[in-house]
C-alpha positions in Angstrom: 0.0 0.0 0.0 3.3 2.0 -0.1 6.0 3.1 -2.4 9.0 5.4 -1.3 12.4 7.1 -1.9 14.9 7.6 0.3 18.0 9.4 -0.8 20.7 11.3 0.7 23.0 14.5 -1.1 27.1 14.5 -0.7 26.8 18.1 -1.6 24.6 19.2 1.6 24.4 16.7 4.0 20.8 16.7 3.5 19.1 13.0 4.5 15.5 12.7 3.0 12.1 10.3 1.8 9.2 10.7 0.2 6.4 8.4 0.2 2.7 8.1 -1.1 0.0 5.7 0.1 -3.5 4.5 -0.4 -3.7 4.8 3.2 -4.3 8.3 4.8 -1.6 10.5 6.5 1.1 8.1 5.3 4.6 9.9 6.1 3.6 9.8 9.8 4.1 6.7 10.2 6.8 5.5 7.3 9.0 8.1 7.3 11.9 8.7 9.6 15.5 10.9 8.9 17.9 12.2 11.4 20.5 15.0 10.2 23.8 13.9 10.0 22.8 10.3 10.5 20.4 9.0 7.9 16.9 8.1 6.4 14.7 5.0 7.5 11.3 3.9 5.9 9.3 2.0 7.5 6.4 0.3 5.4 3.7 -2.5 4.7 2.0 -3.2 7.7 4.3 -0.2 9.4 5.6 -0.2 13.0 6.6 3.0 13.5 9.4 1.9 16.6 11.0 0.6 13.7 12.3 4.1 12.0 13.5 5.2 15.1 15.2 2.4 16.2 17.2 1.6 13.2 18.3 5.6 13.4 19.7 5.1 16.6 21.8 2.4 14.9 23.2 4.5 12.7 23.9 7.3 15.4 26.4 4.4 16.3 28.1 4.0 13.6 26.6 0.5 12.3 25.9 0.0 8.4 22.7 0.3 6.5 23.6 -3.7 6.1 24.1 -4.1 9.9 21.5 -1.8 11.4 19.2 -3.9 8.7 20.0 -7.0 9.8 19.7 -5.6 13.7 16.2 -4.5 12.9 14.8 -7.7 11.4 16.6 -10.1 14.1 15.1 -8.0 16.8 11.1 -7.4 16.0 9.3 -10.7 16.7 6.6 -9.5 13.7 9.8 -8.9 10.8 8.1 -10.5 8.7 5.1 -8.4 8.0 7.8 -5.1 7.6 9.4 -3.6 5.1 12.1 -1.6 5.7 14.6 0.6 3.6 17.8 2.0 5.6 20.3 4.8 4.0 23.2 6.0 6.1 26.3 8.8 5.7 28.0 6.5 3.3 27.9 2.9 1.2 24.4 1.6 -0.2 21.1 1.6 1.2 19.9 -1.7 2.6 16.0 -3.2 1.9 14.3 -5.4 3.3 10.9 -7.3 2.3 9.1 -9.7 5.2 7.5 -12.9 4.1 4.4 -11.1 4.2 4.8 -7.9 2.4 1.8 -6.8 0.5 0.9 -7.9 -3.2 3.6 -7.0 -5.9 7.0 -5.6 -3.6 9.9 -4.7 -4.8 13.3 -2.7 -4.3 15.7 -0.4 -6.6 19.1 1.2 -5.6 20.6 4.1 -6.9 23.6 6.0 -5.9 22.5 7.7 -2.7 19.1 6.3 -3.3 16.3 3.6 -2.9 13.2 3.0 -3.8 10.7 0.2 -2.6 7.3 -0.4 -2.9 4.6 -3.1 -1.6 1.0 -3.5 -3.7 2.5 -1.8 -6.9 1.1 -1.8 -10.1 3.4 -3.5 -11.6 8.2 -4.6 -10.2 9.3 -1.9 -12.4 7.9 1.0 -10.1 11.1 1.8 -8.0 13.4 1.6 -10.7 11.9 4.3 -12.7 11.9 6.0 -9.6 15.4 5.6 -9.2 15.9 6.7 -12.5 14.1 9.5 -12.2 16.2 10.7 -9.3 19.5 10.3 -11.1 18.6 12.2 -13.7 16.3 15.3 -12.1 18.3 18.6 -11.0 17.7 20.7 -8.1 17.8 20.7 -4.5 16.9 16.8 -2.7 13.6 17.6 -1.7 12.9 18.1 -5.8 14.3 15.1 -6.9 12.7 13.4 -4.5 9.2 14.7 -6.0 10.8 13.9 -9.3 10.9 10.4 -8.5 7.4 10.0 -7.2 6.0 12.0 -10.2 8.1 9.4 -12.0 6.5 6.1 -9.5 3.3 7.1 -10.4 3.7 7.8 -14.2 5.0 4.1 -14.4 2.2 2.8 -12.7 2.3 3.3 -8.9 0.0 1.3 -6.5 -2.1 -0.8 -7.8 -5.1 1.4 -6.6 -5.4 5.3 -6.3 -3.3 6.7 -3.8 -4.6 9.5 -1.1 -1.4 10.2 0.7 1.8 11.7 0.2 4.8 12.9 2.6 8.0 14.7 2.4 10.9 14.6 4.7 14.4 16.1 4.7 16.4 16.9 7.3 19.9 18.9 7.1 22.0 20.3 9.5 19.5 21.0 12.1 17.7 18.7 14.7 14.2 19.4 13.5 13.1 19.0 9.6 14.4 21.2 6.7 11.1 20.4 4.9 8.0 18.3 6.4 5.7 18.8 4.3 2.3 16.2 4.1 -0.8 15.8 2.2 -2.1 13.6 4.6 -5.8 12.9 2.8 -7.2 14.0 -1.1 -9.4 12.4 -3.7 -7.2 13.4 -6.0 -3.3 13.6 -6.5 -1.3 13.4 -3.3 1.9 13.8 -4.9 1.1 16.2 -7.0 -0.2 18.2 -4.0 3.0 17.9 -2.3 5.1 19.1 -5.2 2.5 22.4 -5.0 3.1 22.5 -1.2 7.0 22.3 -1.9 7.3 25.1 -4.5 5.4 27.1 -1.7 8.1 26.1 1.2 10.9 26.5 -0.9 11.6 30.0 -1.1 10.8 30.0 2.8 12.5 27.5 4.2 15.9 29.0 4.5 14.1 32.0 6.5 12.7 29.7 8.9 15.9 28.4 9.8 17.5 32.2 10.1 14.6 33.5 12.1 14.8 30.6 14.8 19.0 30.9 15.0 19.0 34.9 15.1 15.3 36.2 14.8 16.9 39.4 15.2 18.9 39.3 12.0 16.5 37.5 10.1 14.1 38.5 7.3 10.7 38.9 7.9 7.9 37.9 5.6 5.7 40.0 6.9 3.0 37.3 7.3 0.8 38.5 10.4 1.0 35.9 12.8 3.7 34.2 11.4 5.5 31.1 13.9 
């Protein structure tokens, strides 16, 4: 009922996902990035514990491989997960439990995977991966590049209603986190509208709660 990206940039430090769902307010409960450490999904039949956990793995220094491998050994339900893992450096790690929903399957990418469960059709996550390769732009817009491109080769194999986006930089709360978190019509399309409204914004944000003093000001009445 899930398909994802996760990908990280050399050039920033950024750590980010992006994820789209039949199911309603979707990033809430799949997606998971700490800055400086790395990106965790957490889908199919999601435990949330599960994104935090494996990030605190990579806080100390294990793998995507061995924090992977952590994550499945320890839950006593692994095989109804599936999980995707990107740290600071090397390949991401995937995982798909016996039980993962309908067609599932996993593409990687340099500083990138994709992975969905009920897809249309296996060859979802690697024209999401191509599509991140290939787009331009800050993370957060390559990762709306490959979901554009997820669900122009198909997607889930029903409509989706939910969509999510996560990055986080050099701060310990989100760069972006941005959600569509119910629509009849096009989640990710939705988000990418939502995004091209943060964008020119979001540096501000992160001035105004460092030095409000020397930061700019909007001048949006009751702005946070």
């Amino acid at each position: 009922m899930t398909f994802s990206i996760s990908g990280r940039c050399p050039l920033t430090g950024e750590f980010g996902i992006a994820v789209s769902s039949s199911s309603p307010a979707v990033a809430a409960r799949c997606a998971h990035a700490r800055a400086g450490v790395g990106v965790v999904g957490a889908q199919n039949i999601t435990d949330p514990r599960l994104g935090q956990q494996g990030l605190a793995l990579l806080a100390e220094g294990l793998g995507a491989e061995a924090v992977l491998a952590r994550l499945v050994a320890g839950t006593p339900h692994s095989a109804y997960r599936q999980l995707v893992v990107l740290g600071r450096g090397g390949p991401a790690a995937v995982f798909h439990g016996a039980g993962t929903l309908g067609i599932h399957a996993h593409a990687l990418g340099p500083d990138c995977a994709a992975a969905g469960n009920m897809l249309a059709n296996p060859g979802v996550p690697a024209a999401m991966v191509s599509a991140f390769a290939t787009a331009g732009g800050p993370l957060a817009a390559r990762l709306l590049a490959a979901m554009a491109a997820g669900l122009a080769a198909g997607g889930e194999a029903g409509p989706v209603h939910s969509a999510g986006m996560l990055v986080v930089r050099d701060q310990p709360w989100p760069h972006t986190d941005l959600r569509v978190d119910w629509t009849e019509g096009d989640p990710v399309a939705d988000l990418t509208a939502l995004w091209r409204l943060w964008q020119p914004q979001q540096e501000a944000y992160v001035s105004r709660a460092l030095d409000p003093g020397a930061a700019p000001s909007f001048g949006v009445a009751g702005d946070p």
